[in-house]
PARO-877196 format. One record per residue: residue number from 1; residue in three letters; y, z negated, x of N, C-alpha, C in turn. Coordinates in steps of 0.001 Angstrom, whole numbers, always signed. Layout:
residues N
+-----+--------+---------+---------+---------+---------+---------+---------+---------+---------+---------+
! num ! residu !      nY !      nZ !      nX !     caY !     caZ !     caX !      cY !      cZ !      cX !
+-----+--------+---------+---------+---------+---------+---------+---------+---------+---------+---------+
! NUM !    ALA !       Y !       Z !       X !       Y !       Z !       X !       Y !       Z !       X !
...
+-----+--------+---------+---------+---------+---------+---------+---------+---------+---------+---------+
This chain:
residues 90
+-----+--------+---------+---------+---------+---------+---------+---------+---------+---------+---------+
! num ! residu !      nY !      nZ !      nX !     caY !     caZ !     caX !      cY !      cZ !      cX !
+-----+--------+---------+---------+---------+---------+---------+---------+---------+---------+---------+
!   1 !    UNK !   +6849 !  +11833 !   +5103 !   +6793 !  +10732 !   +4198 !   +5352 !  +10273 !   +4108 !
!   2 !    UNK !   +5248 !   +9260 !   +4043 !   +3849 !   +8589 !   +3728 !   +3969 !   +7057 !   +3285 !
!   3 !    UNK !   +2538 !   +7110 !   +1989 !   +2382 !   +6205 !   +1566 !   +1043 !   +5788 !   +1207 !
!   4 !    UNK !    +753 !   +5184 !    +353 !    -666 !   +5186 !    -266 !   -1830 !   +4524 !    +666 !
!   5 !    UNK !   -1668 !   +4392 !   +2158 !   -2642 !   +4481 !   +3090 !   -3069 !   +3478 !   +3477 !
!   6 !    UNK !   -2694 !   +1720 !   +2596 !   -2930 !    +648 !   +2787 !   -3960 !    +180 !   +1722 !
!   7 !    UNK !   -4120 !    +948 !    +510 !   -4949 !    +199 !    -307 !   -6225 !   +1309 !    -269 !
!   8 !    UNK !   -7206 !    +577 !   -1170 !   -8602 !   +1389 !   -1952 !   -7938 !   +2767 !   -2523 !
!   9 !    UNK !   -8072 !   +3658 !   -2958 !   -7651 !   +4768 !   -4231 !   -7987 !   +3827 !   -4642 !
!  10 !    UNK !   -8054 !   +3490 !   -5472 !   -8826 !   +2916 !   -7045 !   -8194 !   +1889 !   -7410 !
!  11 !    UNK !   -7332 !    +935 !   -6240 !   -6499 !    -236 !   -6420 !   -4873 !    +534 !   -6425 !
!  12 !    UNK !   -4091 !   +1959 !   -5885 !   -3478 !   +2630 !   -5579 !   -3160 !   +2625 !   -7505 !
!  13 !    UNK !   -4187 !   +3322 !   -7468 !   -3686 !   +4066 !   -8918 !   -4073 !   +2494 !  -10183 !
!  14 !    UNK !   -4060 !   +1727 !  -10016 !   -4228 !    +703 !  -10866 !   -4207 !    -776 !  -10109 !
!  15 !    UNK !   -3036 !   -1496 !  -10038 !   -2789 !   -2036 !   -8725 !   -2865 !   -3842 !   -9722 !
!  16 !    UNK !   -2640 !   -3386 !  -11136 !   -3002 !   -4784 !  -12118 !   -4125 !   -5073 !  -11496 !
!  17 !    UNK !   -5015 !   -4105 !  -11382 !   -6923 !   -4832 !  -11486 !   -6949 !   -6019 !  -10275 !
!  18 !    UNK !   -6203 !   -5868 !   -9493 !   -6135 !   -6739 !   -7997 !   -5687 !   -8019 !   -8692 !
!  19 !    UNK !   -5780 !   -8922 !   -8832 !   -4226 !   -9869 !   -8745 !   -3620 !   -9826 !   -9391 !
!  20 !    UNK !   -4008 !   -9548 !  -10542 !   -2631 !   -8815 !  -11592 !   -1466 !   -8175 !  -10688 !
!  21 !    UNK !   -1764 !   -7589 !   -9957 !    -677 !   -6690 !   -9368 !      +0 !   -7015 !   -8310 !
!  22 !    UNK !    +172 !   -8271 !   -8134 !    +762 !   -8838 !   -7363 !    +442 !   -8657 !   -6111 !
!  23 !    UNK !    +848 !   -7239 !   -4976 !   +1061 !   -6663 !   -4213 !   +1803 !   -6212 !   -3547 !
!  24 !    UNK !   +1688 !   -5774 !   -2471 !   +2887 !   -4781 !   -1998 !   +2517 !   -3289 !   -1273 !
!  25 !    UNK !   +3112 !   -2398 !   -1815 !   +2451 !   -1140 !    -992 !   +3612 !    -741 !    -426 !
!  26 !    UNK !   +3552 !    +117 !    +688 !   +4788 !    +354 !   +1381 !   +5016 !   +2350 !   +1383 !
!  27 !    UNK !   +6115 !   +2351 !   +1488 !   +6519 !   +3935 !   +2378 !   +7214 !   +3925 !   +2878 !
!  28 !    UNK !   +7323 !   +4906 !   +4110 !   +8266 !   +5334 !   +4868 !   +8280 !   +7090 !   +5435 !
!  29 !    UNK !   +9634 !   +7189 !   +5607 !   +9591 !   +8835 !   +6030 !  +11193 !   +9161 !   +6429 !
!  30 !    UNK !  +11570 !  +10519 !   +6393 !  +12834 !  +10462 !   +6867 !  +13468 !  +11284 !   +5497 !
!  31 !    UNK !  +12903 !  +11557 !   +4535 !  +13153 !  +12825 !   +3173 !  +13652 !  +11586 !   +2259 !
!  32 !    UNK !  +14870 !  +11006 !   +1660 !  +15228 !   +9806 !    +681 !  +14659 !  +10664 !    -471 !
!  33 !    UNK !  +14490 !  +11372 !    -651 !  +13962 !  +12442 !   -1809 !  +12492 !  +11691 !   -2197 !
!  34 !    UNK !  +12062 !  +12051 !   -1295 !  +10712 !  +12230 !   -1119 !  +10252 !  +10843 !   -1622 !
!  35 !    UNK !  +10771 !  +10140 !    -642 !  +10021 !   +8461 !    -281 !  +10557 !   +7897 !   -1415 !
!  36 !    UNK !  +11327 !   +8373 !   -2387 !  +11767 !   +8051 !   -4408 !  +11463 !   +8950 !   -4896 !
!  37 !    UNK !  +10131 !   +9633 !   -4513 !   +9403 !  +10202 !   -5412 !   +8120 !   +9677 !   -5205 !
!  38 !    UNK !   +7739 !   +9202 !   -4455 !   +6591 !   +8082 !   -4055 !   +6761 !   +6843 !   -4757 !
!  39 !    UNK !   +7518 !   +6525 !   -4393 !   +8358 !   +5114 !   -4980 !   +8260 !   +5356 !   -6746 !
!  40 !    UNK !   +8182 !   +6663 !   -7164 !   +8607 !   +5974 !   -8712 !   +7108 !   +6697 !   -9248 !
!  41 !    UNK !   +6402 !   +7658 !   -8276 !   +4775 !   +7556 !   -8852 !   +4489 !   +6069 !   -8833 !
!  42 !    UNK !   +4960 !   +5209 !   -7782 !   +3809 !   +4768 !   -7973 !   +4414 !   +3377 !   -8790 !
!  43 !    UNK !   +5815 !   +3095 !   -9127 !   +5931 !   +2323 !  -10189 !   +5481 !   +2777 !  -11651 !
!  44 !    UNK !   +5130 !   +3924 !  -11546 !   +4226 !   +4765 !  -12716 !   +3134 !   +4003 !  -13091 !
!  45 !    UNK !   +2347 !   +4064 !  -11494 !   +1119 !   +3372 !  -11796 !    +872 !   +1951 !  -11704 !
!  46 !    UNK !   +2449 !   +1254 !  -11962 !   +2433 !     -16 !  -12504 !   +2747 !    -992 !  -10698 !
!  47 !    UNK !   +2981 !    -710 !   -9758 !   +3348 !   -1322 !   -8359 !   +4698 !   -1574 !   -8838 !
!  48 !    UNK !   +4752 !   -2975 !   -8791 !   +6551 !   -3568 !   -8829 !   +7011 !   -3937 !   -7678 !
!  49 !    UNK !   +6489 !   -4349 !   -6299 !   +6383 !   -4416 !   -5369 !   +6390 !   -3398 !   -4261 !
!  50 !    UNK !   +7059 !   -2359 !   -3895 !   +7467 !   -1528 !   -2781 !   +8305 !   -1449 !   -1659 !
!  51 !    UNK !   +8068 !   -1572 !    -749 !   +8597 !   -2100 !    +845 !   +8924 !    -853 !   +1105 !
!  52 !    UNK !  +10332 !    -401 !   +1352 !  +10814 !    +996 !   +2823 !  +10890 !    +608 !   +3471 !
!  53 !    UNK !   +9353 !   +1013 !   +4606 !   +9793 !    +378 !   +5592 !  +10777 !   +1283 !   +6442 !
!  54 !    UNK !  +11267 !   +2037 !   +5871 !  +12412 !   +2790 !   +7215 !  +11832 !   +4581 !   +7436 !
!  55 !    UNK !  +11917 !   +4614 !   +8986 !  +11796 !   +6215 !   +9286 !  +10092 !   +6465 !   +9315 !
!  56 !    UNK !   +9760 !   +7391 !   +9250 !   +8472 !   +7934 !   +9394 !   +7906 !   +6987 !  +10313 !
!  57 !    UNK !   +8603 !   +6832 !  +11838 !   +7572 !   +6201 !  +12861 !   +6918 !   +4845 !  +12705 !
!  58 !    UNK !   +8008 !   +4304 !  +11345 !   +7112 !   +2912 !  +10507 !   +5911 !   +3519 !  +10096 !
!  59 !    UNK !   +5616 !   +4756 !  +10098 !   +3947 !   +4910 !   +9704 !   +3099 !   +4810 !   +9885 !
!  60 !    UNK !   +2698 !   +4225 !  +11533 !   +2065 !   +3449 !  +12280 !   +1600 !   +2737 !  +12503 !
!  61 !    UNK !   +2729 !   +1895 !  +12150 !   +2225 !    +564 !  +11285 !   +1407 !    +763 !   +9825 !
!  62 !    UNK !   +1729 !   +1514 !   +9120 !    +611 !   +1388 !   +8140 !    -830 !   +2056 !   +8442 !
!  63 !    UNK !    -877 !   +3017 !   +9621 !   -2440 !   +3145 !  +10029 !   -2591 !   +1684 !  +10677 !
!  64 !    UNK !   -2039 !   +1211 !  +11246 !   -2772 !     -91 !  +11852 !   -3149 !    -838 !  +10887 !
!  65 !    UNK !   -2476 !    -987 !   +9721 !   -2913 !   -2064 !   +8672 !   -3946 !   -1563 !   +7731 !
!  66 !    UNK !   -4361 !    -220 !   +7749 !   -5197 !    +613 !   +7401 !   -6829 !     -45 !   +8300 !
!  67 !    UNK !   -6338 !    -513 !   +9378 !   -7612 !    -885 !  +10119 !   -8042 !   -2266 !   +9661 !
!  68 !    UNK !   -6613 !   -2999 !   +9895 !   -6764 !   -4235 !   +9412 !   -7077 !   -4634 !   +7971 !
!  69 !    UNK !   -7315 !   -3785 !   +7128 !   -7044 !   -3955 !   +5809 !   -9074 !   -3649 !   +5591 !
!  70 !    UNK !   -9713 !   -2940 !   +6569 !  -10678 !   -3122 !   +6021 !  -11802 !   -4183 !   +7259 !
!  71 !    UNK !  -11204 !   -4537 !   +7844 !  -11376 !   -6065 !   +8633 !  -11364 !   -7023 !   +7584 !
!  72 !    UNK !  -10272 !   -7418 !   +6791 !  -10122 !   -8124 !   +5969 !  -11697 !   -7703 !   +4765 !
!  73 !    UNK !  -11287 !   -6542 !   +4609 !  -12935 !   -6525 !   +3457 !  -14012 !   -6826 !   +4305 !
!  74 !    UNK !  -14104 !   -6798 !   +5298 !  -15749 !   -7111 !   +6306 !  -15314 !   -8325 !   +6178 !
!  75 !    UNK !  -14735 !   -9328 !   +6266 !  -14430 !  -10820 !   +6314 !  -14683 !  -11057 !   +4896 !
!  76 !    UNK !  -13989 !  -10418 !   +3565 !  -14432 !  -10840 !   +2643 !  -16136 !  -10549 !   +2030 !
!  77 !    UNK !  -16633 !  -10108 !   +2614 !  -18280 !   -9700 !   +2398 !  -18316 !   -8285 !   +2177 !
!  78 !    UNK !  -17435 !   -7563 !   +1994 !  -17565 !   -6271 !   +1357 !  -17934 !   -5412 !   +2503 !
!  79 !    UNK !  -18413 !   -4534 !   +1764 !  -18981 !   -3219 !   +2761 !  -18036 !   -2225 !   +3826 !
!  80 !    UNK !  -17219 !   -1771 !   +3280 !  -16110 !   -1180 !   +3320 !  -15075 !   -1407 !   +2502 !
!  81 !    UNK !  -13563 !   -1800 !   +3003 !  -12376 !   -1671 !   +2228 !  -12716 !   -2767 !   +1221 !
!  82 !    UNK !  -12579 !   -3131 !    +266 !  -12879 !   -3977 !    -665 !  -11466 !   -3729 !   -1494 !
!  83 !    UNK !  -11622 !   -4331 !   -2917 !  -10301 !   -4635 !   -3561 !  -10196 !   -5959 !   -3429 !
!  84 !    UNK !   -8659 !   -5465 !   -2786 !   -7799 !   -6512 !   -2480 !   -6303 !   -6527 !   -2455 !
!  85 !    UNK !   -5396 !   -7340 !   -2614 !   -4225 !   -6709 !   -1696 !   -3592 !   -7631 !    -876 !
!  86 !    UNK !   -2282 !   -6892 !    -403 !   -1419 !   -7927 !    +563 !    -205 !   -8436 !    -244 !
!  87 !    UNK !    +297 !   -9245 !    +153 !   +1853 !   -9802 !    -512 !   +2835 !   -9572 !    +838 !
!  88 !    UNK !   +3978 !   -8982 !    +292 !   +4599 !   -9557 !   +1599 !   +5938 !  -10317 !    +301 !
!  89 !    UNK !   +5760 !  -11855 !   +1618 !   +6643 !  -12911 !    +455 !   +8126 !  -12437 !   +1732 !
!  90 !    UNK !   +8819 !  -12583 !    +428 !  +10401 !  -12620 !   +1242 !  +10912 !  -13893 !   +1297 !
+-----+--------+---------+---------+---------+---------+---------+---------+---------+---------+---------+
């Protein structure tokens, strides 16, 4: 199972400060256990927005966006990573 690996920590655990929230963080894994126990930390920490993306090997995709995500902070001026987030619109 994995999650968490698209944002800052700091935007993870407080995802209002962005955008008022308005985000999306994702998980995926093969444990339904697991990946709704991810899922409801992190509507804990206030994410209304959560994408499954499916089996573990969707996790790949979130290291790639892990790369891309701090491309995006070098584009926005920031040093590393920056706060920010993504939307995904349906």
């Amino acid at each position: 199972m994995k999650s968490f690996v698209t944002q800052e920590q700091s935007t993870v655990a407080d995802p209002g400060s962005v955008g008022g929230g308005d985000h999306t963080m994702f998980v995926a894994g093969e444990d339904a256990g697991a990946k709704q126990q991810a899922t409801d930390l992190l509507k804990a920490y206030g994410w209304s927005d959560v994408l499954d993306l499916g089996p573990l090997v969707a996790s790949r995709g979130m290291e790639m966006h892990a790369h891309m995500h701090s491309a995006i902070g070098f584009g926005l001026g920031h040093q590393f990573g920056g706060r920010f987030g993504i939307k995904v619109v349906r």
